[in-house]
BATOR-868499 format. One line per 8 residues: their letters; for each residue x, y, z of C-alpha. Coordinates in steps of 0.02 Angstrom, whole numbers. Last residue first. Example, Ala and Ser with C-alpha at 12.3 -4.5 7.8 and 13.67 -1.06 7.14 Angstrom:
BEGIN
SA = 684:-53:357 | 615:-225:390;
# end
This chain:
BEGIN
XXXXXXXX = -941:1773:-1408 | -817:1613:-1322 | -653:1643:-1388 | -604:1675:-1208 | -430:1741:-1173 | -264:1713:-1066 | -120:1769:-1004 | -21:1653:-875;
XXXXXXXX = 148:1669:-932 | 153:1790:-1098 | 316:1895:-1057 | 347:2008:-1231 | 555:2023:-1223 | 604:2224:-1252 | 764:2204:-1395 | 728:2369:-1487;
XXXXXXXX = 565:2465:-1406 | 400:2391:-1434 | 281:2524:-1519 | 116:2500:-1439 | -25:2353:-1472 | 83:2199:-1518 | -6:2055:-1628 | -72:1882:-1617;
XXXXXXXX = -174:1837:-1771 | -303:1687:-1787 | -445:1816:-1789 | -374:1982:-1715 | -275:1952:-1548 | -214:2076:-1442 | -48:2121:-1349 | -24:2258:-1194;
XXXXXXXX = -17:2430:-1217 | 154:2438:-1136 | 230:2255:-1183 | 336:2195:-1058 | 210:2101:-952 | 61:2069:-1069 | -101:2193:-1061 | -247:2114:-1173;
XXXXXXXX = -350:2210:-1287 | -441:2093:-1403 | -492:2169:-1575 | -621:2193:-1685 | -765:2072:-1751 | -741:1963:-1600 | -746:1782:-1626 | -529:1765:-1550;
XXXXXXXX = -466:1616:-1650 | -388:1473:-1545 | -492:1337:-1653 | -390:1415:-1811 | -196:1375:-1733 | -105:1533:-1675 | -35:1642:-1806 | 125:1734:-1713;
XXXXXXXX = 204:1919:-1696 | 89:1997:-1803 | 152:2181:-1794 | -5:2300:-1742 | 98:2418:-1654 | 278:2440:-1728 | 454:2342:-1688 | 595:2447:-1641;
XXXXXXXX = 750:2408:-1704 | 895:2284:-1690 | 752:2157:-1685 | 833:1994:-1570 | 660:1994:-1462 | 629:1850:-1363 | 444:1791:-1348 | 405:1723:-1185;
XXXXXXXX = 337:1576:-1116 | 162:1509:-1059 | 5:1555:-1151 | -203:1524:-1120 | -324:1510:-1240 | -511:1491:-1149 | -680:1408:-1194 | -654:1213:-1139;
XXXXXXXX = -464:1237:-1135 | -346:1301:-1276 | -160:1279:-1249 | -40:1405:-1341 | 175:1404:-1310 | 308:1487:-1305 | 428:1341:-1206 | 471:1365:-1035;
XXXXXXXX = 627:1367:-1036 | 637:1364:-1226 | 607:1546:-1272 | 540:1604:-1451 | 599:1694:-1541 | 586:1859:-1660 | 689:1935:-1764 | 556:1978:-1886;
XXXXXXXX = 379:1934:-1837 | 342:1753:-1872 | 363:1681:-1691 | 312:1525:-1706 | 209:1444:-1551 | 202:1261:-1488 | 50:1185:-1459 | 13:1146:-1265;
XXXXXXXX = -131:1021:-1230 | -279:1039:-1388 | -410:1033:-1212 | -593:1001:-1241 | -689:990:-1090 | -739:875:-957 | -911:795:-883 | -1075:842:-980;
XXXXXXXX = -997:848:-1170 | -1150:845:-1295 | -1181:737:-1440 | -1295:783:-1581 | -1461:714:-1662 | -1533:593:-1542 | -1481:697:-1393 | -1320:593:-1365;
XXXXXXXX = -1195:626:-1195 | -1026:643:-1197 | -889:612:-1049 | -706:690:-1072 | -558:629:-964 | -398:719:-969 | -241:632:-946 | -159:655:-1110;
XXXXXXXX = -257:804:-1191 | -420:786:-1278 | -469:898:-1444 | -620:910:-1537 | -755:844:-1685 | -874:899:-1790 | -930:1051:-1715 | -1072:1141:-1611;
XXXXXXXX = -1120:1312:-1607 | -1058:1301:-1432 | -886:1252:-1471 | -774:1316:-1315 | -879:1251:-1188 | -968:1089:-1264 | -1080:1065:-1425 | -1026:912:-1537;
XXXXXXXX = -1108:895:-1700 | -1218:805:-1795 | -1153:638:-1893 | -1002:550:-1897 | -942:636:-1726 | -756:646:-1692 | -640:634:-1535 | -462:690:-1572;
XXXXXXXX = -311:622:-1469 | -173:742:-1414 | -20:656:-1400 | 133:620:-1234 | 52:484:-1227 | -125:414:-1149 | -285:507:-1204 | -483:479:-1112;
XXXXXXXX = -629:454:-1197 | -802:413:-1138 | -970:391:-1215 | -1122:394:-1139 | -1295:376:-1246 | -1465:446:-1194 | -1524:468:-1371 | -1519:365:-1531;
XXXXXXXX = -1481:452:-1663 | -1287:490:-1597 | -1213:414:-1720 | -1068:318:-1625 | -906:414:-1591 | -744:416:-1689 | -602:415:-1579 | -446:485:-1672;
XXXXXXXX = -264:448:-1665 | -129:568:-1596 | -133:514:-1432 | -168:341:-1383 | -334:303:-1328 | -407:252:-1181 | -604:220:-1223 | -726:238:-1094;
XXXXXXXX = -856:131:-1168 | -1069:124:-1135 | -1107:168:-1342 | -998:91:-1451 | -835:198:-1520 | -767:179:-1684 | -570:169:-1667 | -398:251:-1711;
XXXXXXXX = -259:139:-1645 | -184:104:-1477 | -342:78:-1415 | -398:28:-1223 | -590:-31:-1185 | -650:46:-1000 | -832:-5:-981 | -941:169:-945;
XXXXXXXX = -1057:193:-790 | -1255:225:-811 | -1352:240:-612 | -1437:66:-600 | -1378:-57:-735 | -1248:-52:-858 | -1261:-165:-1015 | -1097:-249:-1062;
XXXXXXXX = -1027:-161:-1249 | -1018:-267:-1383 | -894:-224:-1504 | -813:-406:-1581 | -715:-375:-1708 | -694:-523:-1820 | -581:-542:-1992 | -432:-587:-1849;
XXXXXXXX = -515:-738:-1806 | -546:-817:-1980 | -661:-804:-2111 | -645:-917:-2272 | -656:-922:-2448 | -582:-710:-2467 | -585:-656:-2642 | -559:-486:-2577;
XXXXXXXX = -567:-505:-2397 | -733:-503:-2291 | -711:-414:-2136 | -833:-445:-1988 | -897:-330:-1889 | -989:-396:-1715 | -1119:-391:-1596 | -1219:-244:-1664;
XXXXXXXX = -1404:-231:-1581 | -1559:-199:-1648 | -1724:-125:-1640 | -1718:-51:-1812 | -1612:-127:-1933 | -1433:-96:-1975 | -1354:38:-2082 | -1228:-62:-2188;
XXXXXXXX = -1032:-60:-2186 | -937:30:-2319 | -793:94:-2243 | -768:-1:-2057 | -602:109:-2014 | -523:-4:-1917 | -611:-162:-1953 | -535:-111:-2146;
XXXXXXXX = -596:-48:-2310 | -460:-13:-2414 | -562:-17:-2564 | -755:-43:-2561 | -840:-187:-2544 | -1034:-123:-2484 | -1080:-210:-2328 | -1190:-345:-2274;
XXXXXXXX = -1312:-355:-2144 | -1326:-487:-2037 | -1468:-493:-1891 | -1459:-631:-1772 | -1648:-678:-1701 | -1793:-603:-1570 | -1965:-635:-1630 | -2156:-604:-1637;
XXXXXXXX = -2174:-552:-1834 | -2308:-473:-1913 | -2201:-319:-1968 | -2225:-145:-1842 | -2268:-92:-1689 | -2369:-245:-1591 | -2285:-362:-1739 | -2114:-354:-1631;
XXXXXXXX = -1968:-410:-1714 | -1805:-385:-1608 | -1636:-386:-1677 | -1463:-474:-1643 | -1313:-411:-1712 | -1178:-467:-1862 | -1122:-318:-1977 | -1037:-339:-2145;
XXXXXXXX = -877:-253:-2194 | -796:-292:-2392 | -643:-294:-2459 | -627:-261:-2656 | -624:-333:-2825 | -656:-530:-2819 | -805:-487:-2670 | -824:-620:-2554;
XXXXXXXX = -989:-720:-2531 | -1117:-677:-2419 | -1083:-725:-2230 | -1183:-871:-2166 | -1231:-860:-1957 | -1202:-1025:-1866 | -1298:-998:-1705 | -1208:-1086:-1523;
XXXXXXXX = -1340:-1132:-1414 | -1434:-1046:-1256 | -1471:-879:-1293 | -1529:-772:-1173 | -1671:-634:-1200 | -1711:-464:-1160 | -1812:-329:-1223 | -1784:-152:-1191;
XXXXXXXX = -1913:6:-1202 | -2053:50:-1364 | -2066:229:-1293 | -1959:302:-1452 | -2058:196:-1569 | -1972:84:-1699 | -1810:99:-1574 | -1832:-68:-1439;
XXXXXXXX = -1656:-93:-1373 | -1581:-261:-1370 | -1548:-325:-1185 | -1442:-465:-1214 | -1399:-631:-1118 | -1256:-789:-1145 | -1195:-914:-1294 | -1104:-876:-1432;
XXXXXXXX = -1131:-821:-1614 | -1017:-930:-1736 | -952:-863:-1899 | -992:-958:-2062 | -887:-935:-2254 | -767:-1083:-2193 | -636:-1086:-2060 | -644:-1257:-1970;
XXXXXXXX = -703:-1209:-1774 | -789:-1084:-1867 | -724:-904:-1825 | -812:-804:-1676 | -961:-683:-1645 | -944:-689:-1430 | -1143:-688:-1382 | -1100:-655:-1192;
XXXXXXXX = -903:-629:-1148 | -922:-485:-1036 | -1088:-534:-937 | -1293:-449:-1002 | -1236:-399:-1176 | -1295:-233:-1208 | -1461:-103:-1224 | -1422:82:-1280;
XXXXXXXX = -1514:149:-1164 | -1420:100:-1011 | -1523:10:-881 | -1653:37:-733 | -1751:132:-819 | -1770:4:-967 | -1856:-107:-814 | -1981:16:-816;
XXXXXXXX = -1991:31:-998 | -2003:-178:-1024 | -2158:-160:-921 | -2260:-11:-962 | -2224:-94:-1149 | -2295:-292:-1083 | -2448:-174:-1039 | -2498:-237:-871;
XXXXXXXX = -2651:-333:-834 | -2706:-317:-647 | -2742:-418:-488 | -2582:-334:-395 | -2513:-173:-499 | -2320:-167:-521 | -2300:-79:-632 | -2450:55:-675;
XXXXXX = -2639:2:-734 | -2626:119:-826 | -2511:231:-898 | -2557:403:-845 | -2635:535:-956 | -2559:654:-1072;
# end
């Protein structure tokens, strides 16, 4: 493949408006964004009616009909009025509000930058949390805003708005922290702080080059879900719908244009409390029995106390650990444990003694560990 040439910046010379907008799309994220937090707010009508209001301010919308098509900017400079359809008398409904580019050089015969609206399909208990229902948008676009249309709604009002614009990063990519106490759809450019025990739904990763961040606060594991491809990291290789964060711990992904990759972190379930389900079995409290998996690697803390009157046989399943903990060896997984002669060893999702264990011996499993990486 040759050259593009004449090359920006060339003095005397005619450069390809593409060569241009693709060097300055070097310089910036990918995925395109409002130029100042704040640009192109979508709000209510200053008298609620069937209209929401795009703002003033600057957007670099990302050219996708070709994958070398590059960034285009433009600024705004008076409010828009943008009609939303009328409301469905049966269900809710979310429609999309974003600017697009038209560019007749690869495709339409149109010359133009303009709001995009797109409206969704009503469909019960749709919600801005959730966004059931809401249309693919166009190529070459960018989503400003969701709005939800009630059932039978006449008018749209602040809270029917979610605003999801993420600020364009320039020179080396960084992330825009956005907190969440509720599950949420990620946009492209956020770290998202989420509480634990919701989930973090990630953008479709068919566009690639995209950063994503998450990052749990509570005493809750969050999960972080793809709704389309998969997610390839240590631990899940083979790829996966969705993973694991911990409080605390910060996991970066990446899109290829079909899946998402993690490039700074790992997935980490944070300690899950084990059952002892072999008879007369318990578990200790100080510190608790308990499982954490880590990028690629289970590892244990605690003990488990043995109340059997009797001896308890080789091969007993002491505990079923969770299924993302499972061992992917065909046989088993000799591990030594302190307490245990012939150690312990994990088949599948099973956790089981290797020797006969003499009446009342404790099984010490602080610090043990094992990959379930094949």
């Amino acid at each position: 493949m040759a050259f593009d040439s004449p090359p920006f910046v060339m003095d005397a010379a005619t450069v390809d408006g593409e060569v241009i907008r693709r060097a300055i799309g070097s310089l910036i994220n990918p995925a395109g964004g409002i130029v100042s937090g704040g640009d192109l707010q979508v709000t209510q009508n200053g008298t609620p009616n069937m209209t929401v209001n795009i703002g003033l301010g600057a957007i670099w919308v990302p050219g996708s009909t070709t994958s070398t098509q590059g960034p285009y900017y433009s600024r705004n400079g008076a409010s828009i009025s943008q009609p939303i359809n009328a409301a469905s008398a049966s269900n809710p409904r979310i429609d999309t509000v974003g600017v697009q580019v038209q560019d007749k050089a690869y495709a339409g015969s149109l010359t133009q930058i303009a709001p995009f609206y797109v409206a969704g399909t009503p469909t019960a208990g749709a919600n801005l949390t959730n966004l059931t229902g809401k249309g693919a948008v166009p190529a070459s676009s960018f989503v400003l805003a969701y709005v939800l249309v009630p059932t039978s709604a006449s008018s749209i009002v602040t809270a029917d708005i979610l605003n999801v614009a993420s600020q364009a990063t320039t020179g080396l990519p960084h992330l825009v922290t956005v907190n969440s106490s509720a599950s949420v759809t990620a946009v492209a450019g956020q770290m998202v702080n989420i509480s634990g025990g919701q989930t973090l739904t990630l953008p479709s990763p068919s566009v690639a080059n995209l950063l994503v961040g998450a990052v749990t606060y509570g005493a809750l594991s969050a999960t972080v879900a793809t709704p389309s491809g998969l997610i390839s990291g240590p631990g899940h290789t083979g790829g996966v719908t969705s993973i694991p964060i911990a409080a605390g711990t910060p996991v970066v992904f990446e899109s290829n244009g079909t899946n998402w990759q993690v490039v700074s972190g790992q997935q980490d379930t944070g300690w899950v409390a084990i059952t002892p389900t072999a008879t007369g079995f318990t578990a200790s409290t100080s510190p608790p029995l308990a499982a954490r998996l880590i990028g690629d690697r289970v590892w244990f803390r605690g003990q488990f106390l043995n109340g059997n009157g009797g001896s308890t046989s080789g091969g007993t399943t002491l505990a079923t650990l969770p299924g993302a903990f499972a061992s992917p060896y065909s046989g088993v997984q000799q591990q030594q444990a302190s307490g245990l002669p012939g150690g312990i060893f994990v088949t599948g999702s099973s956790l089981r003694t290797g020797l006969t264990l003499n009446a009342g011996a404790p099984i010490y499993v602080d610090g043990w560990s094992y990959s379930i990486s094949a």
